[in-house]
C-alpha positions as CSV (number, residue, x, y, z in Angstrom):
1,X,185.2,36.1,-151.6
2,X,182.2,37.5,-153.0
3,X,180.1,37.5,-150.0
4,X,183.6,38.5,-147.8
5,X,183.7,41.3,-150.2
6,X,180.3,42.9,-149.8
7,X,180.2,43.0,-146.2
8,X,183.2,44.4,-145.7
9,X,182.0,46.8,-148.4
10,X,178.7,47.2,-146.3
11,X,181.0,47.8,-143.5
12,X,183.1,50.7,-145.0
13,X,180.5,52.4,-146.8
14,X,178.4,52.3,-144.1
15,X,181.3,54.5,-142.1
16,X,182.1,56.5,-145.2
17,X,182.3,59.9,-144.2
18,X,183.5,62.7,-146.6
19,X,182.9,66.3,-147.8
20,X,181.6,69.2,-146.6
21,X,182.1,73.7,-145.9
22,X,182.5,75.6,-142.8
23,X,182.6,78.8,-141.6
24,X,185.1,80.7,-139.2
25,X,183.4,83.3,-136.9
26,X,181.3,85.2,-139.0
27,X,183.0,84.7,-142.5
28,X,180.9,83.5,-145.1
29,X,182.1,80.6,-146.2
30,X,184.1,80.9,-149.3
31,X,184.3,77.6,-151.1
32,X,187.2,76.0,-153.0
33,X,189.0,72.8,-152.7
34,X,188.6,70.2,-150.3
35,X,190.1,66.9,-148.7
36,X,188.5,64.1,-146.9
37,X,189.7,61.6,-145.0
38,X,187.5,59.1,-142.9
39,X,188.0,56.2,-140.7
40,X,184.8,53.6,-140.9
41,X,183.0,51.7,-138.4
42,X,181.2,49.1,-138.6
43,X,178.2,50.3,-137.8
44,X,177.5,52.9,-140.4
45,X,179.1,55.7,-138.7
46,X,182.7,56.7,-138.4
47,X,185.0,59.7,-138.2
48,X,185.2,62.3,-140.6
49,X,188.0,65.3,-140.9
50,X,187.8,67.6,-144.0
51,X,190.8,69.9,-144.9
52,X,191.8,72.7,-147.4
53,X,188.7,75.3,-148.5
54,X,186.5,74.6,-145.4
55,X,188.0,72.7,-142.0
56,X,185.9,70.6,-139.8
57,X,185.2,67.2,-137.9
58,X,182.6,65.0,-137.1
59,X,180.3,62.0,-137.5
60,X,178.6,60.3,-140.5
61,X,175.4,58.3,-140.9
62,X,173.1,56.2,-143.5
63,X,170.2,58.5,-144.3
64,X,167.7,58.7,-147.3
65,X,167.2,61.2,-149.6
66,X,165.9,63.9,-147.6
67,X,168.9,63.6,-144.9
68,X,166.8,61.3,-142.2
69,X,169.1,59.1,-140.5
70,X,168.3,55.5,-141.9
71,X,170.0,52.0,-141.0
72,X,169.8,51.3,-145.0
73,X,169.8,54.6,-146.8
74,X,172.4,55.5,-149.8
75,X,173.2,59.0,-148.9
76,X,175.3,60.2,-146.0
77,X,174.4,62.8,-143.1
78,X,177.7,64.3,-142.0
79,X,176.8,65.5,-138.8
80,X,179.8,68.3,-138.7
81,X,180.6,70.6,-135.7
82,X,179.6,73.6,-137.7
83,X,176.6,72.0,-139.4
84,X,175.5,69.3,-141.5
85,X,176.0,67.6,-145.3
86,X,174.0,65.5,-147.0
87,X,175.8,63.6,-149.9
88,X,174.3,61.4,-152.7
89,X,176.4,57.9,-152.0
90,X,174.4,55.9,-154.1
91,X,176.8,54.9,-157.1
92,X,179.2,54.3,-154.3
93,X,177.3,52.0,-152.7
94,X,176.8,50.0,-155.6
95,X,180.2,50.0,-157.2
96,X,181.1,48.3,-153.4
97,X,178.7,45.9,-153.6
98,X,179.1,44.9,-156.9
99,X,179.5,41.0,-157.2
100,X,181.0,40.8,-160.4
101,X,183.6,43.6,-159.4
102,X,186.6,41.4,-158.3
103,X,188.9,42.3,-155.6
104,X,192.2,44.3,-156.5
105,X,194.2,41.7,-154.7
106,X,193.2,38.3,-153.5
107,X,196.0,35.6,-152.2
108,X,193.5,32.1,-152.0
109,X,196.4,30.7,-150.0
110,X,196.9,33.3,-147.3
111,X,192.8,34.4,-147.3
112,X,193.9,37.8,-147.9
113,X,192.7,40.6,-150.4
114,X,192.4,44.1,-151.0
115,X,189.6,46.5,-152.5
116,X,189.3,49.6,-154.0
117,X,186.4,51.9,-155.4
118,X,186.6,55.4,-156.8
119,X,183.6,57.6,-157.4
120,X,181.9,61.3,-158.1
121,X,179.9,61.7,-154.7
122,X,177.3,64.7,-155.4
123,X,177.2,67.2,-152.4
124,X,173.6,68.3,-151.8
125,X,172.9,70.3,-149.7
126,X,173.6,71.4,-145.9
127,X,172.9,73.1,-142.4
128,X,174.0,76.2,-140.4
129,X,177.9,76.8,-142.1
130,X,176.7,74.7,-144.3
131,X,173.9,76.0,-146.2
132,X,173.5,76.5,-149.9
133,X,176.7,74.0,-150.2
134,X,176.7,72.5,-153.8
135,X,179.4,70.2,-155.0
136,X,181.1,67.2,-156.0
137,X,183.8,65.3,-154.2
138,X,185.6,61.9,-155.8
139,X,185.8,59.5,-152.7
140,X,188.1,56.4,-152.8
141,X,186.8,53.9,-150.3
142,X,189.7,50.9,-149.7
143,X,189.6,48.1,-147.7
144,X,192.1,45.1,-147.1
145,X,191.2,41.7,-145.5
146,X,192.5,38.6,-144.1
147,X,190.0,35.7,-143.8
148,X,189.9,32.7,-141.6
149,X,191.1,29.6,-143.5
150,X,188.7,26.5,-143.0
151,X,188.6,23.1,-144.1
152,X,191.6,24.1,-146.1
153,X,189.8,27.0,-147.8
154,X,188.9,30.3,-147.2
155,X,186.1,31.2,-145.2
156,X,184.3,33.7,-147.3
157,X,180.6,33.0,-145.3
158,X,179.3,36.2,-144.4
159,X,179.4,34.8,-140.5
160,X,183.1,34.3,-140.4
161,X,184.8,36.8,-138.7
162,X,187.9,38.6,-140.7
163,X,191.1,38.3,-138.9
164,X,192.1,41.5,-139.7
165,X,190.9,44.5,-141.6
166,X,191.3,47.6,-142.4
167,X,189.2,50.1,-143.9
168,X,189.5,54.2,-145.4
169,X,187.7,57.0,-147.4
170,X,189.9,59.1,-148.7
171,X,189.2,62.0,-151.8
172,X,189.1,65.4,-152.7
173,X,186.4,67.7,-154.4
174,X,185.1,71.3,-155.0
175,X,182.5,73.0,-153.4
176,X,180.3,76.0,-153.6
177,X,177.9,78.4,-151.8
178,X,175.2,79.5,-153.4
């Protein structure tokens, strides 16, 4: 389950998408309160929509410190239509791939399990609408699973293929402009 566990972990993170500011017209942006909501992919990237203070869309990506796009990095480039965010995913990233963090739910006999992790994602900096944002959003990043059963046991090899999953980043936060 362990090994199940972190890539799907892997898998979500890698899609997590949250946080961010825009602007309407010319309106500085004003900060205030915000909601995310993000649908992973598996390949690092996924959908982002952010509500309430500041409203935009877009993509997300790994990236290191200094916001380069990186297959491995622990902080996230929102690539937004008004701009871009960099957050600071790090903890994140650990807490999911924590082995000796067990799974809110596992069933042995159906192969099936859920996962939740809940953590302060610093907002560092950004582009365009987005510059001089300063924050902090708390992102939840759940997943659910159903593994193949083999041999009578479940499959937890990182090569087995889940039957089903389902993934989501979900929080809400503050942010500034300074």
């Amino acid at each position: 389950m362990r090994i199940a566990k972190t890539a799907l972990g892997v898998a979500v993170l890698g899609s997590l998408l949250f946080s961010g500011a825009s602007a309407f017209g010319a309106t500085a942006p004003a900060g205030g309160t915000i909601q995310v909501w993000g649908t992973p992919a598996n390949n690092g990237g996924g959908g982002v929509v952010i509500t309430g203070a500041i409203a935009d869309s877009g993509k997300s990506a790994n990236a290191n410190s200094s916001g380069k796009p990186t297959k491995k990095g622990t902080y996230k480039l929102l690539t937004l239509k008004k701009g871009s965010i960099l957050l600071n995913t790090t903890q994140l990233s650990k807490d999911l791939n924590n082995p000796n963090t067990p799974p809110t739910t596992f069933n042995s006999t159906t192969c099936s399990g859920s996962f939740a992790v809940t953590d302060p994602v610093p907002i560092l900096s950004g582009t365009k609408a987005y510059a001089g944002i300063s924050g902090t959003a708390n992102i939840t990043v759940t997943f659910a699973i159903v593994l193949p059963l083999t041999k009578g046991k479940c499959n937890t090899n990182t090569n087995a293929n889940p039957i089903a999953q389902y993934g989501s980043v979900s929080g809400t936060g503050t942010v500034s402009f300074g």
